[in-house]
C-alpha positions in Angstrom: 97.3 103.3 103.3 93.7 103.9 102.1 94.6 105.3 98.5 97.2 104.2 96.1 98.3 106.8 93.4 100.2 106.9 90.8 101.3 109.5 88.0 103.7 109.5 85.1 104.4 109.5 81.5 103.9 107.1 79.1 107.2 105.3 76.9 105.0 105.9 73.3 102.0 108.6 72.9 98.6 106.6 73.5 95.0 107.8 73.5 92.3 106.1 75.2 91.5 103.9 78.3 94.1 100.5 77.5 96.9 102.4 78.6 95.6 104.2 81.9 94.3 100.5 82.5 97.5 98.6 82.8 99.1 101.3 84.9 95.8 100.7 86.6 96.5 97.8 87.2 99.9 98.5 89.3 98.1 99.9 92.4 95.3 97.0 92.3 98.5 94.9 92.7 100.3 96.7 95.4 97.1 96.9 97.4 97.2 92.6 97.1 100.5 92.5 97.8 100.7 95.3 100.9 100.4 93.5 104.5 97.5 95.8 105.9 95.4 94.8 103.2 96.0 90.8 102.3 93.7 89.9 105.1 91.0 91.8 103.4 92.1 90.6 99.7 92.8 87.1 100.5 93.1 85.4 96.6 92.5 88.6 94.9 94.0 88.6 91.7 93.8 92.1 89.7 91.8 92.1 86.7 93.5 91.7 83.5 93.8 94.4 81.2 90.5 94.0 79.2 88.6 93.3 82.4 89.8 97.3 84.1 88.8 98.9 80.7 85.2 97.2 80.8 84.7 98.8 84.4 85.4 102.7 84.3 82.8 105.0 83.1 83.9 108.2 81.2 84.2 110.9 83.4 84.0 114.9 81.9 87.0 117.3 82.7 85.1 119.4 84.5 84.1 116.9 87.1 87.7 115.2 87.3 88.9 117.6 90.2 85.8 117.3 92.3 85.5 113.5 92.3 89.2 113.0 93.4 89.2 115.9 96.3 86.0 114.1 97.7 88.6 110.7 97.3 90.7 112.3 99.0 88.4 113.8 101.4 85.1 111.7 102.4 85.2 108.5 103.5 83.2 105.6 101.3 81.7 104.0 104.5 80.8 107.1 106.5 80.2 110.0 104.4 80.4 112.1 107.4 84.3 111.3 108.5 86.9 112.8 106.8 90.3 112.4 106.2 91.8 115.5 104.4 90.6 119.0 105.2 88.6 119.8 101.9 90.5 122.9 101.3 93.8 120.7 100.9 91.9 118.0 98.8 90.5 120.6 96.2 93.9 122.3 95.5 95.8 119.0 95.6 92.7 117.9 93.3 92.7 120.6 91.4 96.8 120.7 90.8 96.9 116.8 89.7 93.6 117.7 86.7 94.9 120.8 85.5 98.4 119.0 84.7 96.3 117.0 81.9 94.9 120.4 81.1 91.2 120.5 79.8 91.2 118.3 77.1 92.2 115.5 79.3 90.3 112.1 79.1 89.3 111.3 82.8 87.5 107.7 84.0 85.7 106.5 86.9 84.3 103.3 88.1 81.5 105.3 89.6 78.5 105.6 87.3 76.7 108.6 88.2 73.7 108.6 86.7 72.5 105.4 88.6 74.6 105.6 91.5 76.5 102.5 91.2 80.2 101.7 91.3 81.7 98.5 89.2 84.1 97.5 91.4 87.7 96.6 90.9 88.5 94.5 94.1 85.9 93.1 96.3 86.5 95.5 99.0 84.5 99.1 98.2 86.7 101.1 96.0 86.6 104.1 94.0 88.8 104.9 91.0 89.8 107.6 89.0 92.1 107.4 86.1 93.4 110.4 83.6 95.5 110.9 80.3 96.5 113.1 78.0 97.7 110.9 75.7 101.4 111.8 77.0 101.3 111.7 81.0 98.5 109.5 83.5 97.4 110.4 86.8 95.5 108.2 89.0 93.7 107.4 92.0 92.2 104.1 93.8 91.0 104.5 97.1 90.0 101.5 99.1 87.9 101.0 102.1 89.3 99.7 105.1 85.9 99.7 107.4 
């Protein structure tokens, strides 16, 4: 397992980053706790609460669907391997962004404009987190090279 998803709907109507950040947190747990991975997360502890909503950068609508086909799609080691076919990613992709519809509020620990990624685990990883207020959708892909 290289990416842990979740999706759902929230008990009480929130806005903002705290709440996609404790359900954040769920995945960061079950990637600690799954066998494959404890050998690479030995004494990994997910980040509290606080600590995941300091990390992800705010990511526009528009460029929501992109970022998790190429999750889905290009490998963070070796750009040049890939695990879905694109065309399967980008609909997938584009199915999971438009179910928060366009005024969605999407987040990344990627910072584009300098290229760096504030890491959630001490493996590489890429996140990307979304919420309408009502329902989350998320992604953490981890690499395993």
């Amino acid at each position: 397992m290289r990416v842990f998803v979740a999706a759902g709907r929230f008990t009480e109507p929130a806005s903002g980053l705290p709440e996609p950040a404790a359900r954040i947190r769920e995945p960061l747990a079950e990637a600690a706790a799954d066998e494959a991975w404890r050998r690479f997360l030995t004494g990994y502890v997910p980040p509290s609460v606080p600590e995941i909503c300091a990390a992800p950068e705010p990511l526009e609508p528009y460029e929501a669907a992109p970022f998790l086909a190429r999750l889905a799609t290009v490998d963070l080691y070796w750009p040049t391997h890939r695990h879905l076919p694109a065309d399967v990613a980008e609909r997938a992709a584009g199915r999971a962004v438009a179910l928060l519809g366009p005024d969605g509020s999407w987040w990344t620990n990627h910072d584009a404009a300098c290229g760096s990624v504030n890491g959630l685990t001490p493996l590489m990883d890429s996140l990307l987190a979304g919420t309408d207020g009502e329902h989350f959708v998320l992604a953490l892909r981890l690499a395993d090279d």
